[in-house]
C-alpha positions in Angstrom: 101.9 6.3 124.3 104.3 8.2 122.3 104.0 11.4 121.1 103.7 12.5 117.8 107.0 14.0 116.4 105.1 17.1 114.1 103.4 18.0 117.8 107.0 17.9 119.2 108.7 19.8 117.1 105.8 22.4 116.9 105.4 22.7 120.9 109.7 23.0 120.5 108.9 26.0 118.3 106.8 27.9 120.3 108.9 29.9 122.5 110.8 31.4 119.0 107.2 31.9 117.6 106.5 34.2 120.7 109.8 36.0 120.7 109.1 36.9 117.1 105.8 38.4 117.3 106.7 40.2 120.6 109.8 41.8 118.2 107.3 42.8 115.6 104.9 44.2 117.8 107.5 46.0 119.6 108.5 47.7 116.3 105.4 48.2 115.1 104.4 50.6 118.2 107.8 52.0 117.6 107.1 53.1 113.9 103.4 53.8 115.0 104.4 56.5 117.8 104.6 60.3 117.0 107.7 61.7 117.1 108.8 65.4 117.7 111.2 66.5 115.6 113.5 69.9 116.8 113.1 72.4 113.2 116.4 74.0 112.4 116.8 77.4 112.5 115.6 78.9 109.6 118.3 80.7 107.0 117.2 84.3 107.9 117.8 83.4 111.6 120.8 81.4 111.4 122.6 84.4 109.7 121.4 87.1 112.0 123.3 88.4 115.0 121.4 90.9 117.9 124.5 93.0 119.7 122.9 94.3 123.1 125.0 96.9 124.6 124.9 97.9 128.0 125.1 101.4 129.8 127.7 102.3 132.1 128.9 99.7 135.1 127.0 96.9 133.6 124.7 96.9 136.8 122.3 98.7 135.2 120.9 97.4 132.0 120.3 93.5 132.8 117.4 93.8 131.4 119.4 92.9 128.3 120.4 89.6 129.3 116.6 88.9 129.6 115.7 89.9 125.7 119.1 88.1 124.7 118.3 84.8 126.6 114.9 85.2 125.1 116.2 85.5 121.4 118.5 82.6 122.5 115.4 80.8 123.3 114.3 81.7 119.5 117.5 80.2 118.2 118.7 84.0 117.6 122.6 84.1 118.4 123.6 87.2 120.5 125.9 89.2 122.2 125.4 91.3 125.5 128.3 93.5 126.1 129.2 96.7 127.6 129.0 99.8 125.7 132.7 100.4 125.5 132.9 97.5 123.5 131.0 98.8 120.7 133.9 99.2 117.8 135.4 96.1 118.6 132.2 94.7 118.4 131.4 96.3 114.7 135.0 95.3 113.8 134.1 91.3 114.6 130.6 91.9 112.7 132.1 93.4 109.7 134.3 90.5 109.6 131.8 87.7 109.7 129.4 89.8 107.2 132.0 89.3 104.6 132.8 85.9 105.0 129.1 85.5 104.6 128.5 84.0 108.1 126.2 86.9 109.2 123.8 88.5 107.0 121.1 90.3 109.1 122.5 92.7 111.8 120.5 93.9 114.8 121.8 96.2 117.5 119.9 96.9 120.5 121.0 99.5 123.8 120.0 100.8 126.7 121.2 104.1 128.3 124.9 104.9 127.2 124.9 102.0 125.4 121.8 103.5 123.1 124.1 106.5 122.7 126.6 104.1 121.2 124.7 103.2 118.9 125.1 105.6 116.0 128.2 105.2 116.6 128.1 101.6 115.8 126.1 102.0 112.9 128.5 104.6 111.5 131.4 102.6 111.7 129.7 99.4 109.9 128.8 101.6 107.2 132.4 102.6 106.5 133.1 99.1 106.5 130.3 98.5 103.9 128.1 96.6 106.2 124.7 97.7 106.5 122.2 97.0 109.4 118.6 95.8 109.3 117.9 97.3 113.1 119.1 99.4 115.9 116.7 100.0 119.1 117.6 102.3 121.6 116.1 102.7 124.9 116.6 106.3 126.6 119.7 107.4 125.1 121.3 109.8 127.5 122.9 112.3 125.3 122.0 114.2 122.2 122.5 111.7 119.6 122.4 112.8 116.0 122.1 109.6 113.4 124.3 110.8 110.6 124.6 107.5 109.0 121.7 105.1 109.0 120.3 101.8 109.6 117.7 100.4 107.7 115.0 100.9 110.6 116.3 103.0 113.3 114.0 103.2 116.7 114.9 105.5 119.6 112.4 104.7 123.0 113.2 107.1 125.2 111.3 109.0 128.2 110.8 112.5 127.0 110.6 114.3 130.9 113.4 112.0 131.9 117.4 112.1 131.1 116.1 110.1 127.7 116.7 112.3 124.4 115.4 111.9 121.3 117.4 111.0 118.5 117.8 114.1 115.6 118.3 113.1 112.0 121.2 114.9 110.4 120.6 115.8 106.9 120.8 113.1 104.0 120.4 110.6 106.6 119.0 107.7 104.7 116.9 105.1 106.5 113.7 105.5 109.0 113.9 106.8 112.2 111.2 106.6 115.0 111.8 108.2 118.2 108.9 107.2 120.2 108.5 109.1 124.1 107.2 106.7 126.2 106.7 109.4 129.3 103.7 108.7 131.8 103.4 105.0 131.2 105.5 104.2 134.7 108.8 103.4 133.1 112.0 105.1 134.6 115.6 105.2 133.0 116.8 102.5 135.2 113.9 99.9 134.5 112.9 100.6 130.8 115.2 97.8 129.6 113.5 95.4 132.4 109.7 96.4 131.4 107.6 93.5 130.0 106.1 95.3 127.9 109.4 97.2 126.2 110.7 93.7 126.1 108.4 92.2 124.1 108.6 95.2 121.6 112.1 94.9 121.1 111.8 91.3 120.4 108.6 92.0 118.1 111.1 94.5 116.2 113.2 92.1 116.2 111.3 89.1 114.8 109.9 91.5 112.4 113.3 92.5 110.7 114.2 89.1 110.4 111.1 88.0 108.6 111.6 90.9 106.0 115.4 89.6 105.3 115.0 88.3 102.2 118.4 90.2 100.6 121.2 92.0 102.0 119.7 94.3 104.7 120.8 97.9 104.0 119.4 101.7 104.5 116.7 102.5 102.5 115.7 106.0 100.9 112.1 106.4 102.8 110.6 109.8 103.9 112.0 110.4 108.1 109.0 109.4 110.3 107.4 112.2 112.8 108.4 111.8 116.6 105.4 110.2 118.3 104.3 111.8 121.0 103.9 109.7 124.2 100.1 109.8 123.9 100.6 108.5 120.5 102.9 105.6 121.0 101.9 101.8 121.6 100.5 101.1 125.0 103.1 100.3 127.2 102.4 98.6 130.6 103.6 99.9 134.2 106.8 98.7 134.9 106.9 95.2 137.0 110.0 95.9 139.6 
């Protein structure tokens, strides 16, 4: 008996019929899937810079790799350097400010590298660059802010080599000093404290949000120093 040549040609068909419909629904649970798309770094944090300057030896302040690989972790470019670096460090952030690569400018210290820090600030402003934020943790010398950031925070430990910062007169810009003594943090492991740590980055994250223009001092009354009793909570050192 021979076969019918419309069943032939339709039983010849059959294996290109599959392949098709395997291809669609192969596609169709490719286009059905969720994806995860990476977000881009916003504007605000794509123009900010955080410098974190060491104290003396760079053994002694490592905690400031942790906050910087943090901020990394936020999409926040940084720089960790030593102290001594600090003018050739406002030189290179002058220069990017005004090609208009960098916008909002954070600088963070710990020990000498706090006592830079006016320093710094000083020198940008001569260069007309303002900055959003400088931290300081424990400052070891008597630092007088002469020239001003926009927000200027000094955490220091009032019955330890920590000082806190003075405000010379016309300084524009707010300054908190904030004496952190009795809540288990010593000079060598403030920067390393969990709880510090996540302040600085809070600070930080919060300076960023408000950068909506050119960040720059701002004529606001000079804040009382805190006393420790006063300040935020902060936890027992974990070394």
């Amino acid at each position: 008996m021979r076969p019918n040549g419309r069943h032939t040609a339709a039983a010849s068909q059959l294996p290109t019929i599959r392949a098709w419909a395997i291809c669609l629904l192969l596609l169709s649970a490719v286009a059905m899937s969720p994806t995860t798309a990476k977000a881009a770094p916003s504007q605000a944090v794509a123009t900010t810079h955080v410098y974190l300057l060491r104290g003396v030896l760079n053994i002694f302040s490592l905690g400031l790799d942790t906050i910087g690989a943090r901020l990394q972790a936020q999409g926040i470019p940084v720089t960790v350097a030593n102290f001594v670096s600090w003018s050739s460090l406002a030189d290179e952030a002058a220069a990017n400010y005004k090609a208009g690569r960098l916008k909002t400018i954070v600088l963070v210290g710990h020990s000498s590298g706090a006592t830079a820090l006016p320093d710094m600030i000083a020198k940008l402003n001569q260069l007309g660059v303002p900055v959003k934020l400088a931290i300081g943790l424990d400052s070891v010398f008597k630092t007088k802010l002469s020239t001003g950031a926009e927000r200027y925070i000094n955490i220091y430990i009032g019955d330890g080599p920590g000082e806190p910062v003075r405000a010379a007169a016309g300084l524009r810009g707010k300054l908190d000093n904030v004496d952190v003594r009795g809540s288990g943090v010593g000079h060598i492991t403030i920067d390393k404290n969990e709880a510090i740590q996540r302040r600085v980055i809070a600070e930080i994250d919060a300076a960023i949000a408000r950068s909506r223009g050119p960040a720059g001092p701002v004529a606001e009354p000079r804040a009382a120093p805190r006393s420790a009793r006063a300040a935020a909570a902060v936890a027992p050192a974990r070394n």
